[in-house]
C-alpha positions as CSV (number, residue, x, y, z in Angstrom):
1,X,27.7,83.3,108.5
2,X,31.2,85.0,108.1
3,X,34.0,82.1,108.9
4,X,36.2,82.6,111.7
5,X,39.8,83.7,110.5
6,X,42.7,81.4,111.6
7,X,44.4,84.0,114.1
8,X,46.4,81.6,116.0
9,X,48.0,79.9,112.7
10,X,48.4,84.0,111.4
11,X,50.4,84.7,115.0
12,X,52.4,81.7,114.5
13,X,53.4,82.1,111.2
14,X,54.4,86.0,111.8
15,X,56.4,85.2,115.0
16,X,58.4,82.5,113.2
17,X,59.1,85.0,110.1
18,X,60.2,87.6,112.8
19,X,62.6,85.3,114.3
20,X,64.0,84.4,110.9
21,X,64.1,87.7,110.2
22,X,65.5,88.6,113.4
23,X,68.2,86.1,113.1
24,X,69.4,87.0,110.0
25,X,69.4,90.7,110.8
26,X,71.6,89.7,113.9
27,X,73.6,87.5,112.1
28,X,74.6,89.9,109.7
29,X,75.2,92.3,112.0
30,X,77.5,90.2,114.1
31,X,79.7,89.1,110.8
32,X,80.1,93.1,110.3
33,X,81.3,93.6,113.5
34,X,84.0,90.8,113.0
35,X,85.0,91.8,109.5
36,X,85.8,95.0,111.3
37,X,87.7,93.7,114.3
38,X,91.3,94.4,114.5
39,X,93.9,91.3,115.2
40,X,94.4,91.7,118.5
41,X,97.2,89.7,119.2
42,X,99.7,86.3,117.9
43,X,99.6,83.3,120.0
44,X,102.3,81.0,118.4
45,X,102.8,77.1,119.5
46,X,105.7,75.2,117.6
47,X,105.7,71.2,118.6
48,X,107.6,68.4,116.5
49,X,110.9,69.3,117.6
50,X,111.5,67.9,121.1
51,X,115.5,68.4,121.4
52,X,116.3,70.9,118.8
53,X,114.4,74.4,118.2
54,X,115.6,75.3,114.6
55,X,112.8,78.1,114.0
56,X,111.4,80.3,116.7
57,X,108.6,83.0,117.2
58,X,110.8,85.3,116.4
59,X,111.3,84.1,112.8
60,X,107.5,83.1,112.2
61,X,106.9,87.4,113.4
62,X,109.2,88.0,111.0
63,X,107.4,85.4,108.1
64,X,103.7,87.2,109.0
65,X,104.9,90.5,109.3
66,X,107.1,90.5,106.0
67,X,104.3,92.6,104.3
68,X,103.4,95.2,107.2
69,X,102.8,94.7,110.9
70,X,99.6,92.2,111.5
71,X,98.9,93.6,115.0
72,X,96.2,96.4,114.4
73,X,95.1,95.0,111.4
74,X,91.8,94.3,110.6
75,X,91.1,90.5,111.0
76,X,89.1,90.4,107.5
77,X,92.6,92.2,105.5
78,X,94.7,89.3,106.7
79,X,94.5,85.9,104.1
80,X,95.0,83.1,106.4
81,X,95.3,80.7,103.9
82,X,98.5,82.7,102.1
83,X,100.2,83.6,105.5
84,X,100.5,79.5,106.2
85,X,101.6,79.6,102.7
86,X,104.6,81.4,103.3
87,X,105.8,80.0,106.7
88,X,105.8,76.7,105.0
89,X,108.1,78.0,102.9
90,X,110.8,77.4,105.7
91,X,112.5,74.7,105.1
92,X,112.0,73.9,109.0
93,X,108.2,74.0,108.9
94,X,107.0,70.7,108.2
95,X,103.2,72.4,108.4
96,X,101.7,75.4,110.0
97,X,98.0,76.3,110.5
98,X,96.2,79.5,111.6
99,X,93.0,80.5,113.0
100,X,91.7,83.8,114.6
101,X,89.7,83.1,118.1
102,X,86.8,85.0,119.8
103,X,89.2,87.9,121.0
104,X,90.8,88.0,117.8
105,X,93.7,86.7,118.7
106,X,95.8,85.0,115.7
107,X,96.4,81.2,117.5
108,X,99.6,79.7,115.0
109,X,100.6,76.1,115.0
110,X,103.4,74.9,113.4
111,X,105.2,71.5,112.9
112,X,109.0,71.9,113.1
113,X,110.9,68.9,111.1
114,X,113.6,67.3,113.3
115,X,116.8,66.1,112.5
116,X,117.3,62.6,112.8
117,X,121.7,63.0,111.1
118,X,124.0,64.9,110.0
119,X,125.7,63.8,106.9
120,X,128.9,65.0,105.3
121,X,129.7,64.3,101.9
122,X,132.6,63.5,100.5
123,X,133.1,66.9,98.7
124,X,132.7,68.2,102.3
125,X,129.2,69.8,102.3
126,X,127.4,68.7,105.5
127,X,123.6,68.7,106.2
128,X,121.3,67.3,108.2
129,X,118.3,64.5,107.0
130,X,115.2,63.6,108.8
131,X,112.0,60.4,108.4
132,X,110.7,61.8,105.5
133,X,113.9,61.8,103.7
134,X,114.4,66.0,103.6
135,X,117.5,67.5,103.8
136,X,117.8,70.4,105.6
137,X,120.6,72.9,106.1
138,X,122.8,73.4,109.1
139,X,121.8,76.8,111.5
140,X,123.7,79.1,113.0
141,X,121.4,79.2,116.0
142,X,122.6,75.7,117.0
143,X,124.0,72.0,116.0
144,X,121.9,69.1,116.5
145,X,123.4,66.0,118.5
146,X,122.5,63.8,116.5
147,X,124.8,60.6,114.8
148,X,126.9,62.2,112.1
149,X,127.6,59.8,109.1
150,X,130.6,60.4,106.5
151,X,131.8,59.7,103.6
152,X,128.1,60.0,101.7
153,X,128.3,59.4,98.2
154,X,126.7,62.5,96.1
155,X,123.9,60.8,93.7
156,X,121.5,62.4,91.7
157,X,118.9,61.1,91.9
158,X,119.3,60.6,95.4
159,X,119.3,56.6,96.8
160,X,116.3,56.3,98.8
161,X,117.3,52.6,100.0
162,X,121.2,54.2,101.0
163,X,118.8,57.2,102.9
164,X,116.5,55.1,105.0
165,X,119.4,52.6,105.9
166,X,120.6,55.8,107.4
167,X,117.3,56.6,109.2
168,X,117.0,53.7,110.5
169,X,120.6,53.2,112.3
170,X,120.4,57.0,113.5
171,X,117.0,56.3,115.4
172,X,118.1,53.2,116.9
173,X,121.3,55.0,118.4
174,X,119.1,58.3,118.9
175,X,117.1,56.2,121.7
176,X,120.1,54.0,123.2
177,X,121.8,56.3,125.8
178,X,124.8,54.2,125.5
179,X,125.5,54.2,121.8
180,X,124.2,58.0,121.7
181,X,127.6,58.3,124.3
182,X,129.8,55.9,122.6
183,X,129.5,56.7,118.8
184,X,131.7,59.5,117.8
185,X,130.5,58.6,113.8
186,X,129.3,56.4,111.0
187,X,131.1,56.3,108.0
188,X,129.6,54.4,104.9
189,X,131.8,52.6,102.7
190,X,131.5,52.6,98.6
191,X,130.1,49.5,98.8
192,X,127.0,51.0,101.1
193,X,128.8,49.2,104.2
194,X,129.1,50.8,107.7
195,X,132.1,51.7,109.6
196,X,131.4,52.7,113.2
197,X,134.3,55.3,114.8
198,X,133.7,55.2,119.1
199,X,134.3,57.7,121.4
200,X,136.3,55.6,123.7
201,X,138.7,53.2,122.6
202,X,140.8,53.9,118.8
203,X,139.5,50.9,117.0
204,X,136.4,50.0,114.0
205,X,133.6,48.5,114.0
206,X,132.3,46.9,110.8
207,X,129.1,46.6,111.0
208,X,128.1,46.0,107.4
209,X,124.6,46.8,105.8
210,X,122.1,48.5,107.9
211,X,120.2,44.6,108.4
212,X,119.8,43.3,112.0
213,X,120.6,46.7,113.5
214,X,119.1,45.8,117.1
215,X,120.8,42.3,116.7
216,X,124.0,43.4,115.9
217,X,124.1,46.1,118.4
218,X,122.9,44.0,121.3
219,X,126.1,41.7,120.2
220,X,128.5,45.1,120.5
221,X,126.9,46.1,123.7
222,X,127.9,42.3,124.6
223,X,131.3,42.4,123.6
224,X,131.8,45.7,125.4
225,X,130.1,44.4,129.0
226,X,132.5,41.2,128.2
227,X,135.7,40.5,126.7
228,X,136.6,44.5,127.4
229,X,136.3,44.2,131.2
230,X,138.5,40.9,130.8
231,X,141.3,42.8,128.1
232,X,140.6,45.9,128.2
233,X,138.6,48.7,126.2
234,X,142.7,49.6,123.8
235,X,143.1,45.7,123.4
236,X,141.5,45.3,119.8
237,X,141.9,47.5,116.6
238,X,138.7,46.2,115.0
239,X,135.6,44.8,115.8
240,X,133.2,42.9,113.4
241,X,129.3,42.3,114.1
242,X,128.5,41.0,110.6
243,X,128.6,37.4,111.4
244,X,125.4,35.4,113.0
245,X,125.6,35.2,116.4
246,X,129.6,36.2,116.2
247,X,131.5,39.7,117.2
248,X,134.9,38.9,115.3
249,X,137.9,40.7,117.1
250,X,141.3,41.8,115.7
251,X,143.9,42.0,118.2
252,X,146.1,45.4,117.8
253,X,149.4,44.7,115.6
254,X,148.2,41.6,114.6
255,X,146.8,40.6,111.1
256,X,145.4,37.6,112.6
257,X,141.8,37.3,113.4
258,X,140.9,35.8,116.4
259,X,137.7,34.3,118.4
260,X,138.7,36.5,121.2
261,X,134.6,37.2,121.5
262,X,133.8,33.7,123.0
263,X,133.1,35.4,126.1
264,X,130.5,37.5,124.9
265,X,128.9,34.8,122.9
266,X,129.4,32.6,126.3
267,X,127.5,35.5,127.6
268,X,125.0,36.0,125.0
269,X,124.1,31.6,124.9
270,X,123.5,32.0,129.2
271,X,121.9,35.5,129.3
272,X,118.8,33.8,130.0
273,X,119.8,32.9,133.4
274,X,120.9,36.2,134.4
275,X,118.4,38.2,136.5
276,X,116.8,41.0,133.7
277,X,117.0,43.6,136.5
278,X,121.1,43.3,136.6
279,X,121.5,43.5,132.4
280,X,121.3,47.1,131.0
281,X,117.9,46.8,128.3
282,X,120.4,47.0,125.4
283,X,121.2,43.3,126.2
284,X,118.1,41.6,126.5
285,X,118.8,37.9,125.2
286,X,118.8,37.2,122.1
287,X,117.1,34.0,122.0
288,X,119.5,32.0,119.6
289,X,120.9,28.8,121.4
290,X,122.9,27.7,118.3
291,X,126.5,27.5,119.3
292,X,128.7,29.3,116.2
293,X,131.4,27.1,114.6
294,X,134.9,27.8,115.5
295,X,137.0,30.7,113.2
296,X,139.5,29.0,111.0
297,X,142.4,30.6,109.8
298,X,140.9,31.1,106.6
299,X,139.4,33.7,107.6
300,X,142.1,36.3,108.6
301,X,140.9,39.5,106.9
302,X,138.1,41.9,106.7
């Protein structure tokens, strides 16, 4: 007796070769088609740089179409991989990526760096820095408002500790609205010291190392809400925040120094009874209760 042939295992088998088949064929086909597509436009998104806009879409056009015009092209000419290359050649690009979407559209992202300060140095030449410790050149387009520190020593290599004590005091005054107003500059000292220059009012602030920087500017923003509305913002020459729990002021044409900041540190011991909804956030207590010893006449000098 002849035996039966498997037919339904035979159609099975042939159907699922046709789809693989079929698949592949289709598959190919559709990677031809795209290989042969033509960029059909430039979408470009640039984030990172919330205040300042140092590169535009005019200069990343310019960066992709250094070797020819991309529009036209066809999408499987362009290298992807080298075209980020060269925009992160900027010194503004902090990263850029690139990706063609379904209607062949060339989608570009790019990181801008932001400035956090503008340093000068002492031979004059001025640039700006930002977190990760870059330094990157002024523009034509537009200046950065940013805190401008002077007096920068020129080291090679460059002092990493000097450069993030800088960082740090230009973001804290980058997100106080006050001290963003008030601070005309920094200057830093040879000793790595910091001199603050105000707007308003012709006198210094020494302010020391960058250590305690919210601490010591909650004490300033004490002394100003203070003994200025009792004296008056032309009374003093110099100001001092160094001490603990101290601001030291110098009355003008005197070479005396005097404890004329008892009513801010009156103010900073009973902050805690004042209602937080009447005190600007910059002078939130401090939390120290220890009452500061009396200046001597010792000390007379900065």
């Amino acid at each position: 007796m002849a035996q039966k042939l498997p037919w339904k295992k035979i159609l099975v088998t042939t159907l699922w070769v046709l789809t693989v088949i079929g698949t592949m064929v289709l598959t190919g086909a559709a990677i031809h088609q795209k290989n042969h597509k033509k960029c059909a436009g430039v979408n470009i998104a640039i984030v990172g740089a919330e205040k300042n806009m140092f590169i535009d879409e005019s200069d990343v056009l310019a960066i992709l179409n250094k070797d020819g015009n991309i529009m036209g092209q066809p999408v499987q000419r362009l290298k992807l991989r080298k075209m980020e290359a060269q925009i992160k050649r900027n010194i503004w690009v902090k990263n850029a990526e690139m990706f063609f979407d379904n209607l062949q559209v060339l989608q570009v992202s790019i990181e801008e760096r932001e400035p956090i300060a503008r340093l000068f140095q002492v031979n004059g030449q001025s640039f700006y820095i930002d977190t990760s410790l870059s330094f990157l050149p002024l523009s034509s387009k537009l200046s950065a408002r940013v805190p401008v520190f002077t007096n920068m020593p020129i080291q090679k290599p460059r002092d990493s500790v000097l450069l993030k004590q800088i960082i740090e005091m230009a973001a804290y005054i980058n997100e106080d609205s006050f001290f963003t107003a008030q601070i005309a500059q920094i200057n830093i000292t040879p000793s790595h010291h910091f001199e603050i220059i105000p707007v308003i009012g012709d006198h210094i602030v020494y302010f020391g190392e960058a250590n305690n920087i919210a601490v010591k500017f909650k004490k300033l923003a004490s002394f100003y809400r203070s003994a200025w509305l009792e004296r008056g913002i032309y009374t003093y020459e110099k100001l001092d925040v160094q001490y603990k729990n101290q601001v030291i002021g110098v009355k003008k044409g005197t070479a005396q120094m005097y404890a004329d900041s008892a009513a801010a540190i009156k103010l900073l011991q009973v902050i805690d009874t004042i209602k937080v909804d009447t005190i600007p956030k910059i002078l939130l207590p401090l939390n120290n209760k220890q009452n500061p010893k009396p200046l001597t006449s010792k000390r007379n000098t900065l």
